[in-house]
C-alpha positions in Angstrom: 25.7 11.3 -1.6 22.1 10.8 -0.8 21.1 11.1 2.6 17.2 9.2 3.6 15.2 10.1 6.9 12.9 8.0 7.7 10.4 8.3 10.9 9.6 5.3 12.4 6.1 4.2 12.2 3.1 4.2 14.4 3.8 3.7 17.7 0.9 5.3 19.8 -0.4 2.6 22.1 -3.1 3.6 24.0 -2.5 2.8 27.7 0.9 2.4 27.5 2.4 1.9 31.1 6.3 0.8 30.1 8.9 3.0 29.2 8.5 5.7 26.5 11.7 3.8 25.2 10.0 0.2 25.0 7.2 1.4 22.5 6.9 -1.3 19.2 5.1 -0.6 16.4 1.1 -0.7 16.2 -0.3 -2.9 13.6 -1.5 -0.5 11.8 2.4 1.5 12.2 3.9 -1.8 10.7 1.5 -2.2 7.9 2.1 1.9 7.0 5.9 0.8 7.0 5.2 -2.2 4.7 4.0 0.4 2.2 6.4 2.5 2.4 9.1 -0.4 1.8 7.4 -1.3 -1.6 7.6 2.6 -2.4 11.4 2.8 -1.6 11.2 -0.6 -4.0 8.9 1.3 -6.7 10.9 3.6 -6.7 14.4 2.4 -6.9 15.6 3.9 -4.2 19.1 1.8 -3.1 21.0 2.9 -0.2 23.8 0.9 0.5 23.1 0.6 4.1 20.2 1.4 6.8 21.0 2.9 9.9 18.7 2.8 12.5 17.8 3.6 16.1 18.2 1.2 18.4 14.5 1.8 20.1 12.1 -0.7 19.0 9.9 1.6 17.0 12.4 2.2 14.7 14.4 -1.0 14.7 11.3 -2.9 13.4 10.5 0.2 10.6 14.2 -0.7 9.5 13.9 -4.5 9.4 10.3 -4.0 7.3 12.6 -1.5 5.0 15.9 -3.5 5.3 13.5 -7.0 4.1 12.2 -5.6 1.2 14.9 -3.9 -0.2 17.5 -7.0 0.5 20.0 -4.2 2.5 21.8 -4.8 5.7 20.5 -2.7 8.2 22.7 -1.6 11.4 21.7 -0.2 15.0 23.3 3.1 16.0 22.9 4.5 19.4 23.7 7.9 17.6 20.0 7.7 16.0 18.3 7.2 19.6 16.4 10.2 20.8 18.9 13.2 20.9 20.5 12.7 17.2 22.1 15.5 16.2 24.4 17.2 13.3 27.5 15.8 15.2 25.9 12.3 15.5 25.0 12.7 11.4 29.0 13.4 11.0 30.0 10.4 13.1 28.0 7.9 11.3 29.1 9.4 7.5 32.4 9.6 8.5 31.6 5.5 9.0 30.4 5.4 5.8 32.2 7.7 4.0 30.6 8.4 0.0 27.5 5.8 0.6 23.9 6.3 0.2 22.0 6.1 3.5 19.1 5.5 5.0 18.5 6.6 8.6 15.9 5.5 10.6 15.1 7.9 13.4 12.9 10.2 15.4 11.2 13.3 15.6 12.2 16.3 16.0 15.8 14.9 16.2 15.3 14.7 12.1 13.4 18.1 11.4 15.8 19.7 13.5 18.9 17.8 11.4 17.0 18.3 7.9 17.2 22.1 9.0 20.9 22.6 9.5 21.6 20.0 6.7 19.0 22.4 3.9 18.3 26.0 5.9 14.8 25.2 5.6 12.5 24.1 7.9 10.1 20.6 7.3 8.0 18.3 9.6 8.8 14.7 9.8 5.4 12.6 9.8 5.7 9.3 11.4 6.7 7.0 8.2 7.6 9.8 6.7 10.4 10.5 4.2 13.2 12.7 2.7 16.3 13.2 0.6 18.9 15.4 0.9 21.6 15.7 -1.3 24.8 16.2 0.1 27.7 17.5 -1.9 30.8 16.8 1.2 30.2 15.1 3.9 32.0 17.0 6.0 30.7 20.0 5.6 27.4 18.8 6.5 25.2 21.0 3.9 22.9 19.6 1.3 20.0 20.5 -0.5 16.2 18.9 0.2 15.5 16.9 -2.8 11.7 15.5 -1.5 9.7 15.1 1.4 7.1 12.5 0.7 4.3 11.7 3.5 3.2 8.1 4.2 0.1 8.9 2.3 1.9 9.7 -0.6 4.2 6.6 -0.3 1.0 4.3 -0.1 -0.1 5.5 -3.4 3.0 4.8 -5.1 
């Protein structure tokens, strides 16, 4: 099965006076989401379902994601801030065998991407990665690619 993190977009507001947990997208986050949707779509890559946070920064990277590659999209409260390996287990035991892409936050995904590979990466905001995992219930895989934003844009 092929497991996709993705980091929400740009989110940094300056001023910002409401809750950490209110923060949308920038314009500039959802247009760096918008190309990394038509990478995902360059590329072929097909989940059969994205999972995503339930905080706005991450709910609006999925719908971008979840428009352009015609895929239903779900909010999890696993994903919110806190995510972790037995949250990751939860939601595949859900989905048992699919492709999926999760939508999330850092350094809930480094920190996940660790345990998942035994190696150590650094999400950037609209940032991506596989991981290829064997059994789902033993949790380990292998990091297939880590692509920045930058990278996606040029696709």
């Amino acid at each position: 099965m092929k497991l996709y993190f993705l980091r929400h977009g740009l989110a940094d507001w300056e001023h910002w006076e409401k809750p950490d947990d209110a923060r949308p997208l920038t314009k500039k986050g959802r247009k760096q989401v918008a190309a990394v949707a038509k990478a995902l779509q360059e590329l072929k890559v097909r989940p059969n379902v994205i999972l995503t946070s339930p905080l706005p920064r991450a709910a609006e990277t999925a719908e971008i994601v979840s428009a352009e590659l015609e895929i239903d999209c779900v909010a999890c409260p696993q994903l919110a801030p806190g995510f972790d390996l037995n949250a990751l287990r939860q939601l595949l035991n859900e989905h048992p065998g699919r492709d999926v892409l999760l939508v999330g936050h850092e350094p809930d995904f480094s920190r996940v991407i660790a345990l998942l590979t035994g190696g150590n990466v650094r999400m950037a905001k609209a940032g991506l990665a596989r991981i290829d995992v064997e059994d789902g219930a033993g949790l380990s895989g292998e990091l297939a690619w880590l692509a920045p934003p930058k990278v996606l844009k040029a696709i």
